[in-house]
C-alpha positions in Angstrom: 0.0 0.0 0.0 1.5 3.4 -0.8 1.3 6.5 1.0 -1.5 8.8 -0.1 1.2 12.0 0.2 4.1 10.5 -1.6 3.1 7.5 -4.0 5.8 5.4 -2.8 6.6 5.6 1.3 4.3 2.9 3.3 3.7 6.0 6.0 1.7 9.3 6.7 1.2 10.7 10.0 -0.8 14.2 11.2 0.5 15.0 14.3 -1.3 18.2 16.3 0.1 19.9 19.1 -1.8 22.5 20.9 -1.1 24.4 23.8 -4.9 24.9 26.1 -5.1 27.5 29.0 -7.1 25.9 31.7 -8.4 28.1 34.9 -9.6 26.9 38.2 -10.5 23.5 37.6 -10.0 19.4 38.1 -11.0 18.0 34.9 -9.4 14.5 35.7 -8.8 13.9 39.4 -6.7 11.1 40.9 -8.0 7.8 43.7 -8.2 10.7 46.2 -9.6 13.6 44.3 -6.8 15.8 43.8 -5.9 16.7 40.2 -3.8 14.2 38.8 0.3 15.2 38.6 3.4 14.3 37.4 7.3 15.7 37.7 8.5 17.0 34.7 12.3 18.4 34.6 12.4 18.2 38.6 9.3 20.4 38.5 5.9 19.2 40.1 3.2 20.1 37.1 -0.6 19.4 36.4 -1.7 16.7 34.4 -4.4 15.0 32.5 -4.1 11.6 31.4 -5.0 10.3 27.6 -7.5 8.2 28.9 -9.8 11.2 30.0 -9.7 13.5 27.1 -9.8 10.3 24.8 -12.5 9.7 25.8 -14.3 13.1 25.8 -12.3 12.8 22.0 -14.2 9.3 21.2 -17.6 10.9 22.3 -17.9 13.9 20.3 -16.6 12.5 17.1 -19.5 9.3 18.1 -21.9 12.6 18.2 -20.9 14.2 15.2 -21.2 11.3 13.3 -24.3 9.5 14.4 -22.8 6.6 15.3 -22.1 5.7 18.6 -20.3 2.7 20.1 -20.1 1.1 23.9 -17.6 -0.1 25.9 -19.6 -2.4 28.5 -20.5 -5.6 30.0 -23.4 -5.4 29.7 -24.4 -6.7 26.4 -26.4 -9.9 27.5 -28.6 -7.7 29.7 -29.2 -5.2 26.7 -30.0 -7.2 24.5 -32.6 -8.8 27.0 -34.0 -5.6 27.4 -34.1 -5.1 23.3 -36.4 -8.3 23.2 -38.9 -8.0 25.8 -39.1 -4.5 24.3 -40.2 -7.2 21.6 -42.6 -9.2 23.2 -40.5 -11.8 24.9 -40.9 -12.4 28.7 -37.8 -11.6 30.6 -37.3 -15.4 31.3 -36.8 -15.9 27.4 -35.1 -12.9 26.8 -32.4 -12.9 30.0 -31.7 -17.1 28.2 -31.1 -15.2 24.9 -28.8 -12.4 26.5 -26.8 -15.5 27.9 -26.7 -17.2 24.6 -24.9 -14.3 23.2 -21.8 -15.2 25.1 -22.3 -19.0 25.1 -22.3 -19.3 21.2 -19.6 -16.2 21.0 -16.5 -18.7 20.7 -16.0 -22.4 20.8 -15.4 -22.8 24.7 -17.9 -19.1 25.5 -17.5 -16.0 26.6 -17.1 -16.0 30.1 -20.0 -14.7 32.6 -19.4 -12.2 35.5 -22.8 -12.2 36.9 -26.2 -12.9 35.4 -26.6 -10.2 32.4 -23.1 -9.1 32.4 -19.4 -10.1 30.7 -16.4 -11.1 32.7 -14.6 -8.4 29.8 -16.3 -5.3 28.5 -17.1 -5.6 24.8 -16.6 -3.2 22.8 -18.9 -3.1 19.7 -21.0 0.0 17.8 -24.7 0.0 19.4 -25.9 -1.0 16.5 -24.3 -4.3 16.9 -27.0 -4.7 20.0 -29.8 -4.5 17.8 -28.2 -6.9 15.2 -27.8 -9.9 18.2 -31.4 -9.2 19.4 -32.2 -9.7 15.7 -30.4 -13.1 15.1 -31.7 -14.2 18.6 -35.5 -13.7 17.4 -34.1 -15.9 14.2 -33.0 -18.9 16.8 -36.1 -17.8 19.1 -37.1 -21.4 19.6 -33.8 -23.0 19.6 -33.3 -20.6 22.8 -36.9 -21.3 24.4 -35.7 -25.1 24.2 -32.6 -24.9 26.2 -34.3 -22.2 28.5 -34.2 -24.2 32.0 -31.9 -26.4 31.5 -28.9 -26.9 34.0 -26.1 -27.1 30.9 -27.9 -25.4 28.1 -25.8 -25.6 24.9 -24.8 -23.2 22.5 -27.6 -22.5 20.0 -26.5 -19.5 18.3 -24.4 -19.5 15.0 -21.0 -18.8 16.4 -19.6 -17.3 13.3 -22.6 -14.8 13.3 -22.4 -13.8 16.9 -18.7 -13.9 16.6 -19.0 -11.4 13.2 -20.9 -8.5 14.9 -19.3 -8.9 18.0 -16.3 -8.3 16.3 -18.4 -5.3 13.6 -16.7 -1.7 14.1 -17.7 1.9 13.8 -15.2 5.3 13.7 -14.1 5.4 16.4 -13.2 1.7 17.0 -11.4 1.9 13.3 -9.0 5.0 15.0 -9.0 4.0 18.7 -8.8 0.3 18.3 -10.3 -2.3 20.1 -8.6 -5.2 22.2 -10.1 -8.6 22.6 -8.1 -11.6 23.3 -11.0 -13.8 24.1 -12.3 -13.2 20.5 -10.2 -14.4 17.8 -10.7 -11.6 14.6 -11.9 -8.6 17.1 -8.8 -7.0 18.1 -8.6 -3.7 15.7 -5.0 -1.9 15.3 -5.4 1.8 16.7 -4.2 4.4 15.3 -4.3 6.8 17.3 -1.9 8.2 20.1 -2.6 10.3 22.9 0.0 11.4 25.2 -1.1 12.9 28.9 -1.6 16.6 29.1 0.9 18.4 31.4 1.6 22.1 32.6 4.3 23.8 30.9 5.1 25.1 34.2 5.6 23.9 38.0 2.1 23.9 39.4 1.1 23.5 42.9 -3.1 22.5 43.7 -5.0 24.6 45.9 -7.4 23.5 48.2 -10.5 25.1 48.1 -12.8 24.7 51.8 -16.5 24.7 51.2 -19.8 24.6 53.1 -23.2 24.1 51.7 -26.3 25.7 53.5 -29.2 24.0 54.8 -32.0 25.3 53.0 -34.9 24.0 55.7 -32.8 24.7 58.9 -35.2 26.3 61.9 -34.6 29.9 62.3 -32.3 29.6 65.3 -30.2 26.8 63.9 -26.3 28.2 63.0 -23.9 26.4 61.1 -23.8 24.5 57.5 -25.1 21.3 56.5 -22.0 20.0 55.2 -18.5 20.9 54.8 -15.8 19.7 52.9 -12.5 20.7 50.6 -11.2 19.8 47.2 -8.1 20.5 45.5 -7.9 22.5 41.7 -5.3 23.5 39.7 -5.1 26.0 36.9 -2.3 26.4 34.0 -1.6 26.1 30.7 -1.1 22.5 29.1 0.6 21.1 26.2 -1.8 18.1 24.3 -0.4 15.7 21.5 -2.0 13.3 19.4 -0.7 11.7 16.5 -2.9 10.0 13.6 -1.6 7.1 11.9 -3.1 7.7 7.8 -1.7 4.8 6.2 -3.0 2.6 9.1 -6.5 4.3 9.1 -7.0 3.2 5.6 -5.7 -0.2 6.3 -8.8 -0.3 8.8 -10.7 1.0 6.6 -10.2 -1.2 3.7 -8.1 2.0 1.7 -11.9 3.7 1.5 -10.0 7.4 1.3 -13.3 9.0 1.6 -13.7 7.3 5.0 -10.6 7.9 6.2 -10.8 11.9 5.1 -13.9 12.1 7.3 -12.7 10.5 10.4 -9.1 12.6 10.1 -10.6 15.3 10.5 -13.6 14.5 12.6 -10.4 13.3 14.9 -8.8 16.5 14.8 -11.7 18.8 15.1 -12.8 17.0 18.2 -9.1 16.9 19.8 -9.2 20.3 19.5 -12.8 21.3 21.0 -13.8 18.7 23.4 -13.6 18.7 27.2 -13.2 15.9 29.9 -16.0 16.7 32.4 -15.0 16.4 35.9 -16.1 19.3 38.1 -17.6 20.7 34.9 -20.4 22.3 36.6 -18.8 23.6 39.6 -16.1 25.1 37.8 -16.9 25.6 34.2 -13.5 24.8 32.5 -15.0 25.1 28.9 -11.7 26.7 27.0 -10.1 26.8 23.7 -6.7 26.1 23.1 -4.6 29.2 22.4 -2.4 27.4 19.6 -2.6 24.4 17.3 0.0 23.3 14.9 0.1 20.6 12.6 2.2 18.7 11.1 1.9 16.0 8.2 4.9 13.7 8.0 5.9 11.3 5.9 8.9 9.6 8.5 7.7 9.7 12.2 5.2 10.8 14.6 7.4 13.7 16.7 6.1 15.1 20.1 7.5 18.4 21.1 7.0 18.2 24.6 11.0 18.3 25.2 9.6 22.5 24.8 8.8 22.0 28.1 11.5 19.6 29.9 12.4 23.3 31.4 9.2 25.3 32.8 8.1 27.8 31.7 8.8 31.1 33.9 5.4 33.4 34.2 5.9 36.8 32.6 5.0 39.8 32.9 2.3 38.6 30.4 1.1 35.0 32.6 2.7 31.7 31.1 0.5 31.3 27.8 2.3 33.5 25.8 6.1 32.5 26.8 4.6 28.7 26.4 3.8 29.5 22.9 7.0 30.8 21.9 9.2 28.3 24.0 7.1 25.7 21.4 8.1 27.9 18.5 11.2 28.1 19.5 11.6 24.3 19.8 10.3 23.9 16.6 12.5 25.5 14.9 15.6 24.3 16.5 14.5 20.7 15.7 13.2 21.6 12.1 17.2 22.1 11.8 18.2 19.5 14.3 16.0 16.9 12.4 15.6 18.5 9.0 12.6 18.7 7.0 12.6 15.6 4.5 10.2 13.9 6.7 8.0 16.4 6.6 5.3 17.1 3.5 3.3 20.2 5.4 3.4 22.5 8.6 1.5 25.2 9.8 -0.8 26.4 12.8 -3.7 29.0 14.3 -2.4 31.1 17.0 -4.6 33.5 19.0 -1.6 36.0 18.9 -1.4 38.7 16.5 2.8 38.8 15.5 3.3 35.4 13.6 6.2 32.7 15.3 8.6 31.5 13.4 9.0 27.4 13.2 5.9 26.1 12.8 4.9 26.2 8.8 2.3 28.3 7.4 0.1 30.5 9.9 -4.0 30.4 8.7 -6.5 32.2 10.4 -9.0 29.5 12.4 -8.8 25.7 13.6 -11.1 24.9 10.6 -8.6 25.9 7.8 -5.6 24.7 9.5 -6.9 21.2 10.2 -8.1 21.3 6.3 -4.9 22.5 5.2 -3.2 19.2 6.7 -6.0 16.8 5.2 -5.5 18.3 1.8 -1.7 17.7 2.3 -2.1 14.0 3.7 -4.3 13.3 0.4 -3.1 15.7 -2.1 -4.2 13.1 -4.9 -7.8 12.5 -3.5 -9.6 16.2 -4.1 -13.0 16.4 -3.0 
């Protein structure tokens, strides 16, 4: 398979760097509630793992796109709940649910409780209603081994074992791992790396009391009281987007692969993890994105910040920016530039930096600019 940016090299990666300005917040907290850290050239900073804003990633491209998938145990006791929406009793429908893991593989999928998976499937919702359809095809097949102590395995294994193992967007870039199911597992091609501070950070503790809205008129005092730890700062995020390996997934449908690039991208950019969402409103934009479209090797910048940032006179978002620039260029000699087919970012500064390709005007034309350059034979 050859490279839609060069004709001939087997690789094309988009990798996008932003740099996000977060304010009093705890978007992803740690086993004890505090936001999650890490240290980070001797300096104590701020983090948020890939885990979190994958997720808040995998969510709003499944939204954009109509198409949602689940990560669950649950699928027995779904589709039990999609056939007595049907008509069946909940007897019949709970035996189908467990034929679904029964006739999954030769020995079965193993059972954590009644209704639930000792792993959590991953499969496109759709996929639910498919298995409550070939269930009503075996309908009386399952009423016959309802009851018994052993049933057997009445379901078409292949079948159950084909949309068990069917995939939607987001499985195509995230991946899916399954060792108990032979043909599931999907390559991802996507990587994440954790969010940190450019700068030493140190969480605050915030003390708070809550009022008791029916006390008696004499009564003093709150109705609870507790604290919580925040942070605030500005964070560098990488992802990188594996092309060649997208289309691979995607059986070299270019179309397909377009779409999901830059529904990837768009939603890296603008989506949130939600923790303390409400109590803090965290809801920013990130104050710089570059992209890059390479043709060698995914490349992280965050050596920028192996040294923290030092605040200026004007905070740390704008010396973050231009450490990155600064970074940028340095490698783009260090490294050189073969390995790279097209740079360029969006900056919410008015003076341009110097290192990082060609500046456009919004996230929207940037992230079109690298598409274009990752499929410069495929117009649309």
């Amino acid at each position: 398979m050859t490279n839609p940016n060069t004709g001939n090299d087997p690789r094309c990666f988009i990798d996008i760097h932003l740099l996000q300005t977060l304010p009093y917040s705890n978007i992803n907290r740690d086993d004890l509630g505090s936001p999650k850290t890490l240290v980070y050239g001797g300096t104590d900073r701020t983090r948020v793992s890939s885990q979190s804003w994958k997720r808040a990633v995998r969510l709003a491209v499944e939204r954009r796109l109509s198409d949602r998938a689940a990560r669950t145990r649950r699928v027995p006791e779904k589709v039990s709940q999609l056939l007595q929406n049907r008509g069946w009793s909940k007897e019949a429908a709970d035996a189908a649910g467990a034929q679904i893991l029964q006739s999954a593989t030769k020995e079965g999928l193993k059972f954590e409780e009644v209704g639930t998976s000792s792993v959590l499937l991953y499969l496109p919702l759709t996929a639910l209603d498919a298995l409550a359809g070939l269930a009503e095809e075996h309908r009386d097949a399952i009423e016959a081994e309802r009851g018994k102590k052993k049933p057997k395995a009445v379901l078409p294994q292949a079948r159950v074992a084909e949309i068990l193992s069917s995939r939607n967007g987001t499985i195509n870039l995230f991946g899916r791992m399954l060792a108990e199911l032979p043909g599931a597992e999907v390559d991802g091609v996507v990587q994440v790396a954790h969010a940190f501070t450019t700068h030493g950070t140190e969480p605050e503790i915030d003390f708070f009391t809550a009022v008791d809205d029916l006390n008696p008129p004499d009564a003093r005092g709150s109705g609870h009281m507790n604290s919580a730890e925040f942070s605030a700062g500005v964070f560098y995020r990488y992802a990188c987007v594996d092309v060649h390996g997208l289309l691979h997934n995607l059986g070299n449908e270019s179309g397909m692969v377009r779409e999901l690039v830059r529904e990837f991208l768009t939603a890296f950019i603008s989506a949130m993890p939600t923790g303390k969402q409400n109590s803090t409103a965290p809801g920013t934009l990130p104050d710089l994105a570059y992209l890059a479209v390479r043709t060698d090797r995914p490349i992280s910048m965050a050596p920028a910040f192996e040294a923290p940032v030092r605040a200026e006179a004007d905070g740390w978002a704008a010396p973050s920016r231009r450490e990155l620039a600064r970074y940028a260029n340095r490698l783009r000699t260090l490294w050189g530039t073969e390995g790279r087919a097209w740079d360029g970012y969006v900056t919410i500064d008015e003076k341009s930096l110097t290192g990082l390709g060609d500046q456009v005007a919004s996230f929207s034309e940037v992230i079109g600019n690298a598409v274009e350059a990752a499929f410069p034979g495929d117009r649309q």
